[in-house]
C-alpha positions as CSV (number, residue, x, y, z in Angstrom):
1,X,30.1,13.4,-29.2
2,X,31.4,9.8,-29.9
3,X,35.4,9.8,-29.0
4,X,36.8,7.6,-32.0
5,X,40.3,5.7,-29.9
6,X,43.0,5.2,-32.5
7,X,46.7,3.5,-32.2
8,X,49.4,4.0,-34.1
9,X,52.1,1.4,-35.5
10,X,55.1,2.5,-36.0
11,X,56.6,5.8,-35.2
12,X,58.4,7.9,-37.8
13,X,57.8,10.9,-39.9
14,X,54.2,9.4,-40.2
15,X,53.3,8.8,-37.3
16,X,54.7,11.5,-35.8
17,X,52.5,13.6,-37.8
18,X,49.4,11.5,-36.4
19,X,50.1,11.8,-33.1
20,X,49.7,15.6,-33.8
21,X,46.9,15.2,-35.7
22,X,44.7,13.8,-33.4
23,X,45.6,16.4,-30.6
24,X,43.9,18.8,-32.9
25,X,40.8,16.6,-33.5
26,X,38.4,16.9,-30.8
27,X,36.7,13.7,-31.3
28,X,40.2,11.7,-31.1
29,X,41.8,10.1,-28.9
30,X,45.0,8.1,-29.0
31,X,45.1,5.2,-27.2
32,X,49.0,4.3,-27.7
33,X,51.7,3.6,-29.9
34,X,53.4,0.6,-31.2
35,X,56.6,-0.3,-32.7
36,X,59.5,-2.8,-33.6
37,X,62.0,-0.7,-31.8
38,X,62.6,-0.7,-27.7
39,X,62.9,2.5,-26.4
40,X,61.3,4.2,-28.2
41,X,59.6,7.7,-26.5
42,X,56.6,9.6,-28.1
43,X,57.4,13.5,-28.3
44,X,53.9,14.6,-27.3
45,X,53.5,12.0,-23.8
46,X,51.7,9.0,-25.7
47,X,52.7,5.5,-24.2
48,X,54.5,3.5,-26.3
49,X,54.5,-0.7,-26.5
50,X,56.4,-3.1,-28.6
51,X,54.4,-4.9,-31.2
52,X,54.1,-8.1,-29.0
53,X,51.6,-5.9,-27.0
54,X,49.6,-4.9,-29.6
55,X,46.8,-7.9,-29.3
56,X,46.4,-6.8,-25.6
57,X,44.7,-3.8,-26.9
58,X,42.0,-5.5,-28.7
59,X,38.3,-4.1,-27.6
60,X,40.2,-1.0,-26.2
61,X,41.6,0.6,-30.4
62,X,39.0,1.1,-32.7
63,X,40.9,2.1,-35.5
64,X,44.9,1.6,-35.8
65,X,46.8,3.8,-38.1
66,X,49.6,1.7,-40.1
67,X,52.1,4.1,-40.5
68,X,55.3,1.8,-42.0
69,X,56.5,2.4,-45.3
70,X,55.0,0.8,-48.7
71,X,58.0,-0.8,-49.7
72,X,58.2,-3.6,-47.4
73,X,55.7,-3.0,-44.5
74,X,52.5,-2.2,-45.7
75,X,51.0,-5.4,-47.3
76,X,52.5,-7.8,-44.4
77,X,51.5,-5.7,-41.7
78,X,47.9,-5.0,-43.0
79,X,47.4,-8.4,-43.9
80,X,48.5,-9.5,-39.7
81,X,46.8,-7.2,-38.1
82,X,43.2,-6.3,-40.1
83,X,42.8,-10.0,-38.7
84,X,42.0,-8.2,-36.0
85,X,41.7,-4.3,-35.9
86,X,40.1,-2.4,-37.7
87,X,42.8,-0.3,-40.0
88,X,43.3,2.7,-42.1
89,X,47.1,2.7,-44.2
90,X,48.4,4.7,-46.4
91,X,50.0,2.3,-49.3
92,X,51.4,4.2,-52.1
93,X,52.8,1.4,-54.5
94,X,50.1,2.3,-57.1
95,X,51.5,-0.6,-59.7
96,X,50.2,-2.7,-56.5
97,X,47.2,-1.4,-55.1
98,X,44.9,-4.0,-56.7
99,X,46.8,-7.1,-55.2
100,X,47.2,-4.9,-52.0
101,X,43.3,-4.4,-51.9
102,X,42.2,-8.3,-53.0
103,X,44.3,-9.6,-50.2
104,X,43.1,-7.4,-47.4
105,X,39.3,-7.2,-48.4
106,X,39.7,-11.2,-47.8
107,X,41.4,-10.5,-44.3
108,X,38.9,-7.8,-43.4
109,X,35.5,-9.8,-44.8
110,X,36.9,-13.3,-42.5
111,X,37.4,-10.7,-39.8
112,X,34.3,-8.9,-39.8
113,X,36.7,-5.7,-40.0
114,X,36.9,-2.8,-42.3
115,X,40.3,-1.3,-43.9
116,X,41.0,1.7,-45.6
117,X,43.7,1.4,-47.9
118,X,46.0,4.7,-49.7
119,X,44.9,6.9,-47.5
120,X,46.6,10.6,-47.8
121,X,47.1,13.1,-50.7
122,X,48.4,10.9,-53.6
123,X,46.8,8.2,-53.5
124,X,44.0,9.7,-51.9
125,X,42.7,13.1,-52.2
126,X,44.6,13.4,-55.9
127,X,42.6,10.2,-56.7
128,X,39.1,12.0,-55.9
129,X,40.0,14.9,-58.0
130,X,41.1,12.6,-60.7
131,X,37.8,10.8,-60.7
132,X,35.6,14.2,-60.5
133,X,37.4,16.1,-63.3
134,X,37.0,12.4,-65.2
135,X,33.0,12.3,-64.5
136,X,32.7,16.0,-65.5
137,X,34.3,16.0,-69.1
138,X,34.1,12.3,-69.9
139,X,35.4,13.5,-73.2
140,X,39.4,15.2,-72.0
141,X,42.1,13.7,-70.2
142,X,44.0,13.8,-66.9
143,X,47.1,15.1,-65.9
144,X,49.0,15.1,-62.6
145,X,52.3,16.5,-61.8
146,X,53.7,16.1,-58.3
147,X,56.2,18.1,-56.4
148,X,58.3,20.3,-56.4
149,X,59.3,18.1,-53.2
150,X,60.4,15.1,-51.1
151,X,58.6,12.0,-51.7
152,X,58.4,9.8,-48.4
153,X,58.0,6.5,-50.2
154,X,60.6,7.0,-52.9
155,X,63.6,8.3,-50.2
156,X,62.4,4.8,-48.1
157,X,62.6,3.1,-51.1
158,X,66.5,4.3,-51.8
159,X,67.4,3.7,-48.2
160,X,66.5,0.0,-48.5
161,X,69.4,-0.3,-50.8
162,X,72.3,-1.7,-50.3
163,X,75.3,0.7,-49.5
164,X,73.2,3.3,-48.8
165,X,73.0,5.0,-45.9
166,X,71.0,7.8,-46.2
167,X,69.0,9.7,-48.7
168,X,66.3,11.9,-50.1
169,X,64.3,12.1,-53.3
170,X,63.1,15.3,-54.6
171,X,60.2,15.0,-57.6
172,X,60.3,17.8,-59.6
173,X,57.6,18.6,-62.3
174,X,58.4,19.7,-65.7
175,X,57.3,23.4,-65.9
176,X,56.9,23.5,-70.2
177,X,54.6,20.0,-69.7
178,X,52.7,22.0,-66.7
179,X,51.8,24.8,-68.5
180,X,50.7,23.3,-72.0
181,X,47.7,21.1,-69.8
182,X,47.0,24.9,-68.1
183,X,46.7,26.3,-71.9
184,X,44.1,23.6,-72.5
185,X,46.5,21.6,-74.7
186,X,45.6,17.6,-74.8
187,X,48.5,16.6,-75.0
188,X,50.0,12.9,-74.7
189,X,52.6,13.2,-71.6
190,X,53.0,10.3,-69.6
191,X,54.2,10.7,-66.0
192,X,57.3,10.0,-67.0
193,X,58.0,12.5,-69.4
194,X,56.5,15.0,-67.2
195,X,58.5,14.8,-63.9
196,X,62.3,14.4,-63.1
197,X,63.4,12.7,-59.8
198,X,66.3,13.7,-58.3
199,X,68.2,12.1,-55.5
200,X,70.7,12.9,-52.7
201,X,72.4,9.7,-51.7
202,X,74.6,9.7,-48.8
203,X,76.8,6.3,-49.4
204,X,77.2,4.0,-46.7
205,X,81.4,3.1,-46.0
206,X,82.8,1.0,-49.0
207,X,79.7,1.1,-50.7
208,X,79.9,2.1,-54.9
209,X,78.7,4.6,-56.3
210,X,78.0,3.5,-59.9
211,X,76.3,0.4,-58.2
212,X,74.3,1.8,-56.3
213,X,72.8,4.3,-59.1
214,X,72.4,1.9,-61.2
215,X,70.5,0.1,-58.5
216,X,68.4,3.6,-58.0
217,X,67.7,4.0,-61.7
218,X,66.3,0.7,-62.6
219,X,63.7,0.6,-59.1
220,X,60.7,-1.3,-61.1
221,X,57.7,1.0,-59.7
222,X,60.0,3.8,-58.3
223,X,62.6,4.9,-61.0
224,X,62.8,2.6,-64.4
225,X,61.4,4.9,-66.9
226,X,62.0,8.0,-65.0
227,X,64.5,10.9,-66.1
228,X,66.9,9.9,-62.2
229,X,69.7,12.2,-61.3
230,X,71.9,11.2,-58.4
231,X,73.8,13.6,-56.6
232,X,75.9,11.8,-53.9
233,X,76.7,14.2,-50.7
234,X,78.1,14.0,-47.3
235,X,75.7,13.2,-44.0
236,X,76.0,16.9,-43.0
237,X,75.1,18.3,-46.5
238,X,72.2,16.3,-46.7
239,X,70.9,17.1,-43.0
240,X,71.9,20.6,-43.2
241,X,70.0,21.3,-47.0
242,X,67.6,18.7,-47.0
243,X,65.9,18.3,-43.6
244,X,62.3,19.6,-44.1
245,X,60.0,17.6,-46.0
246,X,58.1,19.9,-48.2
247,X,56.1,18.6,-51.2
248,X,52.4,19.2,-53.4
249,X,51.3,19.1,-57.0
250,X,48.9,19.6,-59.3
251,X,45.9,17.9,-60.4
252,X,44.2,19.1,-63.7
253,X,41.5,17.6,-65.6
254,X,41.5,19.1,-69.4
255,X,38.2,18.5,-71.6
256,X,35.6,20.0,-74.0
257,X,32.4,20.6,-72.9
258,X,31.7,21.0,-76.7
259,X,33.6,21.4,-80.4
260,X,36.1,24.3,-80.1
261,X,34.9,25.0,-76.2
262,X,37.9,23.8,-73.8
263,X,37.2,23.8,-69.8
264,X,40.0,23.3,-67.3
265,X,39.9,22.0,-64.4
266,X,43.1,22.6,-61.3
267,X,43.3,21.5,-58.2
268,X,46.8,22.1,-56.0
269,X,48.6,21.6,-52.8
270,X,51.6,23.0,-51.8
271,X,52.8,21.5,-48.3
272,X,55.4,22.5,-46.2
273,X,54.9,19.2,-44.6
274,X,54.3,16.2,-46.7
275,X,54.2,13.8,-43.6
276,X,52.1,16.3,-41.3
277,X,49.6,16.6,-44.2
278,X,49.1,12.9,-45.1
279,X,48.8,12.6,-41.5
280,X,46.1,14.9,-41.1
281,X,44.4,13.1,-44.1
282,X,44.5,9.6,-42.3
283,X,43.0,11.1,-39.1
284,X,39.7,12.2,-41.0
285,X,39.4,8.9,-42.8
286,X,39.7,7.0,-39.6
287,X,36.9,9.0,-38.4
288,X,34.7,8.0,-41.9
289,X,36.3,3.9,-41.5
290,X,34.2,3.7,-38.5
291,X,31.0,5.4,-39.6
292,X,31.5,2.9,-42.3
293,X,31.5,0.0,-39.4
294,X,28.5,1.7,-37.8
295,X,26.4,0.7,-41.3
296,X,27.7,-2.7,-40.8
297,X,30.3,-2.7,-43.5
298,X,32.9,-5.0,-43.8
299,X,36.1,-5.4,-45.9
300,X,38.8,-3.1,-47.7
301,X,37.7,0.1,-48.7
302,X,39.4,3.0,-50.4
303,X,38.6,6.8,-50.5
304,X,36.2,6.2,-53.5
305,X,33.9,4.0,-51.2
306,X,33.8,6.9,-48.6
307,X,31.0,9.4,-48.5
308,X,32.2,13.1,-48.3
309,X,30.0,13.6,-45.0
310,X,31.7,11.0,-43.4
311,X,34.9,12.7,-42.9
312,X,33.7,16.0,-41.1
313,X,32.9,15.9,-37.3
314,X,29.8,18.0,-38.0
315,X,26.2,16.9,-38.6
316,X,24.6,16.1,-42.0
317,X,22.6,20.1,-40.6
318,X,25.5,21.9,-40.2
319,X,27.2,20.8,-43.5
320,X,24.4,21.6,-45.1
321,X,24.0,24.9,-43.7
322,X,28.1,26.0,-43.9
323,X,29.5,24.3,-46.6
């Protein structure tokens, strides 16, 4: 069995998760970490280098993890470093995959590298389910509702605001929406009407509170159009109620397979992890990327371009024979 070396850059919720992840992969190892911050110490032994380091490990990572947040790391760090690793991210700025994916299929083709782009459950496994229920019943319509639970991108995204010192954002489907898609209803709900995002904001000293809402509420790509409540609490409320990261969803595709004959189609997750999960998801993907590289690809990817097969540790036999 082929050991697939991965690296990690960054080390939060993440890539904490990764780090576990591949300890319960037996065709993974991981090589070392990598982040902006001295100091830093992994929890499960892994050695840990500053970003300065990172070029030394050319030839010795085949696949680095980017594990930063979409907001402001993704794109600049991707475009840097699929100059020269091969990389698997997990960008979830879907107004900005396409520029995301033009710039880094440029990197990776110059390189001679491959990347893997919105890698995890949404994008990412949500997206398959979208595009199976969509090939199915051509003629219906998709839904997706996520949550009840913390989004990582969206509490990043609050905490890069200005009085702000800490904060999480809950996204909360709308049950009445929910259940008219499961009564085979196709009806016109946008994501918008369908979810509500609610926010605990823990205000940095000084900071104010109506500016700082009104800075959450009109996030372009986050918030704007989104039912947002705010809920401002102390440091201890929020780490006391609000420390585990759970989250899920719902993906449903609703269409007639004829006149009058309604099929429904549901796929769910419900995590009590959402960082340990996406995690997870990254670790397989990495292990398709460089099956992908053994073909001779080059260039961005996303989870559309990768065969199921690819994923699994076992042989094209034993897949056919269990699964």
């Amino acid at each position: 069995m082929h050991t697939l070396r991965i690296g990690i850059v960054g080390y939060g919720n993440l890539a904490r998760g990764v780090e576990l992840a591949a300890a319960r992969q037996g065709d993974i190892e991981l090589v070392a970490i990598f982040s902006r911050r001295e100091g830093v110490q992994s929890a499960g032994g892994t050695p840990v280098y500053t970003m300065d380091k990172l070029d030394a490990f050319v030839g010795q990572i085949d696949v680095l993890m980017l594990c930063g947040g979409s907001a402001n790391d993704l794109m600049t760090q991707a475009r840097d470093i699929g100059a020269k690793f091969h990389i698997v991210d997990s960008f979830d700025t879907h107004a900005k995959v396409e520029e995301h994916f033009t710039e880094l299929d440029a990197v990776s083709k110059a390189a001679g590298k491959v990347s893997l782009i919105s890698v995890g459950w949404d994008p990412g496994l949500f997206s398959l389910q979208r595009l199976y229920g969509e090939a199915v019943l051509p003629h219906g319509k998709n839904y997706t509702f996520w949550g009840r639970g913390i989004s990582q991108g969206h509490s990043n995204a609050i905490r890069r605001i200005p009085g702000v010192a800490d904060a999480k954002q809950y996204t909360v489907p709308k049950e009445a929406c929910l259940e008219r898609c499961r009564r085979g209803e196709q009806a016109d709900i946008s994501a918008q009407e369908s979810h509500l995002r609610e926010c605990y904001v823990v205000l940095a000293d000084g900071a104010n509170a109506a500016t700082v809402e009104q800075a959450i509420k009109t996030m372009p790509d986050y918030f704007d159009g989104y039912e947002t409540v705010v809920h401002f609490v102390s440091q201890e409320e929020l780490d006391r109620d609000h420390s585990a990261m759970p989250h899920g969803g719902f993906v449903l595709r609703v269409g007639e397979t004829k006149p009058a004959e309604t099929e429904v189609i549901e796929y769910s997750l419900k995590l009590d992890s959402n960082p340990s999960f996406t995690a997870s998801v990254l670790v397989a993907y990495a292990r398709a990327l460089m099956r992908l590289a053994a073909h001779g690809a080059t260039g961005c990817f996303t989870v559309f371009d990768i065969p199921p097969a690819y994923l699994s540790p076992k042989s094209p036999r034993e897949l056919r024979k269990l699964l």
